[in-house]
N, C-alpha and C positions, 0 to 999 in steps of 0.2 A: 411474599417472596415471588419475582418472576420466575419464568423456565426463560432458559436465553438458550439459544444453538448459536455455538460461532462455528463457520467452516474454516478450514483453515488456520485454527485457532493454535497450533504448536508450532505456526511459523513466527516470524519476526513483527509482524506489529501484531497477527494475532494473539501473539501470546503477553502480550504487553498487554491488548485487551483485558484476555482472560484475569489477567492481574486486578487489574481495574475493576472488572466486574465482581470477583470473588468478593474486595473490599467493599463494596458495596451492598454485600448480602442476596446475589443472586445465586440463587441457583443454574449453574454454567453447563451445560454438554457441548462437546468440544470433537467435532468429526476433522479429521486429518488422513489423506493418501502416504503422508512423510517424504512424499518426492522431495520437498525442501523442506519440511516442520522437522523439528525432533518431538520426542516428549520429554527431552532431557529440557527441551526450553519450562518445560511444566513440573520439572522435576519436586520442586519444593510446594506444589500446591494441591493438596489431600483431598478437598472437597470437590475435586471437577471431575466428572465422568469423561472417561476418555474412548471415543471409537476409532478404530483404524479402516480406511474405508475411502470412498473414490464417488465424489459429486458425482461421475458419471452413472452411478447405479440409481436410479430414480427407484427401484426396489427395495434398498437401502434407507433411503430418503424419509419414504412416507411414512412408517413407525418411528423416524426420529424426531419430526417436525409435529407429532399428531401434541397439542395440548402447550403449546410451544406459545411465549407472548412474542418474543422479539428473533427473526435471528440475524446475525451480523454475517454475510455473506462477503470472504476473504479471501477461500478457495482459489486459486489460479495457476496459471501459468507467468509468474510476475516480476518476468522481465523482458525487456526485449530483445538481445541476443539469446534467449534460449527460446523464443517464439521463433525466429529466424532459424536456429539448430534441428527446432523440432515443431515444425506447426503443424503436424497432427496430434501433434497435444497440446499444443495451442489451442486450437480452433475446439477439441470434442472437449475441453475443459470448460474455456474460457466462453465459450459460444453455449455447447452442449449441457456444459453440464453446468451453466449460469439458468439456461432453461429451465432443466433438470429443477433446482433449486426453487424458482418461481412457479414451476409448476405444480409441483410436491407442496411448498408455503398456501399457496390458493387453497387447494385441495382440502388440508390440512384450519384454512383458516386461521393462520399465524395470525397475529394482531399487524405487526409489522417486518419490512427484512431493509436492513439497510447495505446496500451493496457498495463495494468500495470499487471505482472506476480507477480514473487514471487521469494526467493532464496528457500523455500520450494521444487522446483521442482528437486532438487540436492541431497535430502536426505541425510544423514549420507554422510560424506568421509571423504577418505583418507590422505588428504595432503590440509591444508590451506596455503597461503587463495585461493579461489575457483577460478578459469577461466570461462569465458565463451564457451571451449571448454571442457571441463567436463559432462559428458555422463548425462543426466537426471535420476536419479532413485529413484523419488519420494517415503518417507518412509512414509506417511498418506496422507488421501484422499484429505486434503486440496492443499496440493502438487502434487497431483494427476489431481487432477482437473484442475490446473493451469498448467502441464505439456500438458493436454489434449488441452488446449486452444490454444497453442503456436503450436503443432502441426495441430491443422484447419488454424490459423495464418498463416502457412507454405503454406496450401492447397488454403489459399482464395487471397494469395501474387502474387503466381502462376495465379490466373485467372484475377489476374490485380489489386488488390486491394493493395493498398502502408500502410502497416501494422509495427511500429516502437515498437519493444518490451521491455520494462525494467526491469528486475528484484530486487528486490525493497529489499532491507534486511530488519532489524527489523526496522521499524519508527514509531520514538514516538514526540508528538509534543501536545500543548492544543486541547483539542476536541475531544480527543483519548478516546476510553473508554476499559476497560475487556481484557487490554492487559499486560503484565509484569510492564512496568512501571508508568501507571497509578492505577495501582492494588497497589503494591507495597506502592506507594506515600499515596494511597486512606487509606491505613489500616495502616499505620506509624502515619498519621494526625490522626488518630480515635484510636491509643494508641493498636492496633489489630499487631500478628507479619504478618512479610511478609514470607509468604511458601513459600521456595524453596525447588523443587522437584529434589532429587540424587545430586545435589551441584558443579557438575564437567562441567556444561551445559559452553559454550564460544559463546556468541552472538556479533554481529555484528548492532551495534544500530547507526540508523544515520538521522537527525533531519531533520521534515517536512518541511523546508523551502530549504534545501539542494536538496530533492523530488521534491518539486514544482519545483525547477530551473533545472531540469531535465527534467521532463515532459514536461516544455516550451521549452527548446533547441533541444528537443528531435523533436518534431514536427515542426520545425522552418530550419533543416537542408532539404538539398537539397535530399540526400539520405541517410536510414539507413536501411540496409537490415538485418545487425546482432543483436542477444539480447545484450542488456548490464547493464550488474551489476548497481545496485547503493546502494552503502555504505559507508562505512567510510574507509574501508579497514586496521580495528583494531577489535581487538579481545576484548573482558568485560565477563568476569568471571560473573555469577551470584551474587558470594559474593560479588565481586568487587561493583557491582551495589546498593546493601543494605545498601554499607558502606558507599556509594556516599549519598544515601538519607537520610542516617542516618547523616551525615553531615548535608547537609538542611533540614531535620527535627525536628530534633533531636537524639541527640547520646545515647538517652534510648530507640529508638525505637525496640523491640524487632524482632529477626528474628525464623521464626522452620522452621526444615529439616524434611523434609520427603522421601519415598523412591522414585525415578527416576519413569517419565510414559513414558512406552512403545512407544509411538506416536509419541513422541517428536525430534530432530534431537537434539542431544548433541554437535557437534563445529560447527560454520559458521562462516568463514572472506572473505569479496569478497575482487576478484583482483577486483582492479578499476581503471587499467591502460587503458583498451578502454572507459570508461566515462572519463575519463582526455582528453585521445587526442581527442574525437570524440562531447563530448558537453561541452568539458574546463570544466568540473566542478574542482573547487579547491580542494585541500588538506587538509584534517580534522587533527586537531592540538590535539582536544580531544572529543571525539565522543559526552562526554557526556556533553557537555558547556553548551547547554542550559537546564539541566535540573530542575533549577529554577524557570524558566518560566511555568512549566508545574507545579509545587507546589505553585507558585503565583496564575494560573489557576484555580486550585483544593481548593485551600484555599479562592478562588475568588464566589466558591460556585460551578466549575464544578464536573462532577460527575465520577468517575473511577472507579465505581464498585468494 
């Protein structure tokens, strides 16, 4: 049986993780601040040790990672208007206390830490869908942050440390809160329109269970020295998306436009040819299939903000 640390693990894909992992027979410890985790996401699962507790305490850290084979490093500030609200917990999070975390794993001689990036750290470009040889130029600080990461990544790989990186496109999945399409869903159900800002945005959405099964291949390969995408490797219009839930919600759910915010990257579609050959993920037929389950969720009493 492994020891696994996930950071982060009572938020929204972490705890999908943790899920994942449990069934599997690992042995899971599961460190959370609850800035945005519950444990209520963990509510139904016995066997995981739970700490309440903050990446940024490397004092913390280094008894939790001591004898540790894998950890999944999720911890963040993870998203980009609340980078913009608050980047001093941006940056001592996502910068500091990513450090924190690689440097504690070395220390400690983790076997592996597989850290979840961002397609944020690509900013605006020129030509979809994206490679993972495509220069970084992260266009807000959330991207920033997460570019920042992946370059200590580089630095702590080098002094020996087995660092697996993914960069994660948009993922939406139950548990999700204060993101496009629980937001969306959240204010469709409640008769409220859904804002879309500037209207021309092309996201890249691709569902938490498809994450999880990347995170676990991702750590489970022999070596992975390169970042790699993971998406759907399709493109969704914003409208596209409204019209989707306007279907499962209702076709009277009203939408408003507003004008475009600065911050924001307006196209992303990942290549996801090196997550195909390198952790066989499958081919997505329609990005947005499971998007019922997350208005089941929602209508179940979850909360989208």
């Amino acid at each position: 049986m492994a020891r696994v640390v996930v950071t982060g693990g009572a938020g929204f894909i972490g705890s999908h993780l943790v899920d994942e992992l449990v069934r599997a027979g690992e042995e899971v410890l599961v460190l959370d601040n609850l800035r945005r985790g519950r444990w209520q996401n963990l509510a139904h699962q016995t066997r995981v040790q739970r700490v309440t507790g903050d990446i940024r305490d490397i004092g913390l850290l280094r008894p939790l990672l001591a004898g540790v084979d894998t950890v999944y490093h999720l911890a963040a500030q993870s998203n980009v208007l609340g980078a913009l609200e608050d980047p001093d917990y941006s940056f001592t999070t996502n910068v500091a206390g990513t450090v924190n975390v690689f440097r504690a794993a070395l220390e400690a001689r983790v076997g592996r830490v597989v850290f979840s990036s961002s397609r944020e750290v690509y900013g605006d470009v020129d030509v979809v869908p994206v490679d993972e040889a495509t220069p970084l130029r992260p266009k807000n600080l959330y991207g920033a942050s997460k570019a920042a990461g992946e370059m200590y990544a580089c630095v702590y790989r080098a002094q020996g440390l087995d660092i697996r990186v993914l960069r994660l496109a948009n993922v939406y999945g139950p548990r999700d809160t204060d993101r496009v399409i629980p937001r969306f869903i959240a204010r469709a159900l409640r008769g409220e329109p859904m804002t879309i800002y500037g209207g021309t945005q092309v996201l890249d959405f691709i569902w938490v269970g498809h994450v999880v099964r990347a995170l676990v291949r991702a750590a489970h390969l022999p070596v992975l020295t390169e970042p790699v995408n993971v998406g759907s490797g399709q493109g969704t219009t914003v409208y596209d998306l409204a019209e989707r839930i306007q279907r499962e919600v209702s076709p009277d759910a009203p939408v408003e436009l507003l004008p475009p915010r600065t911050f924001e990257v307006s196209r992303f579609v990942a290549d996801v040819r090196r997550g195909r050959e390198l952790l066989d993920l499958p081919a997505i037929a329609d990005p947005l299939d499971h998007l019922g389950e997350v208005v089941a969720w929602l209508r179940g009493g979850g909360d989208g903000a």
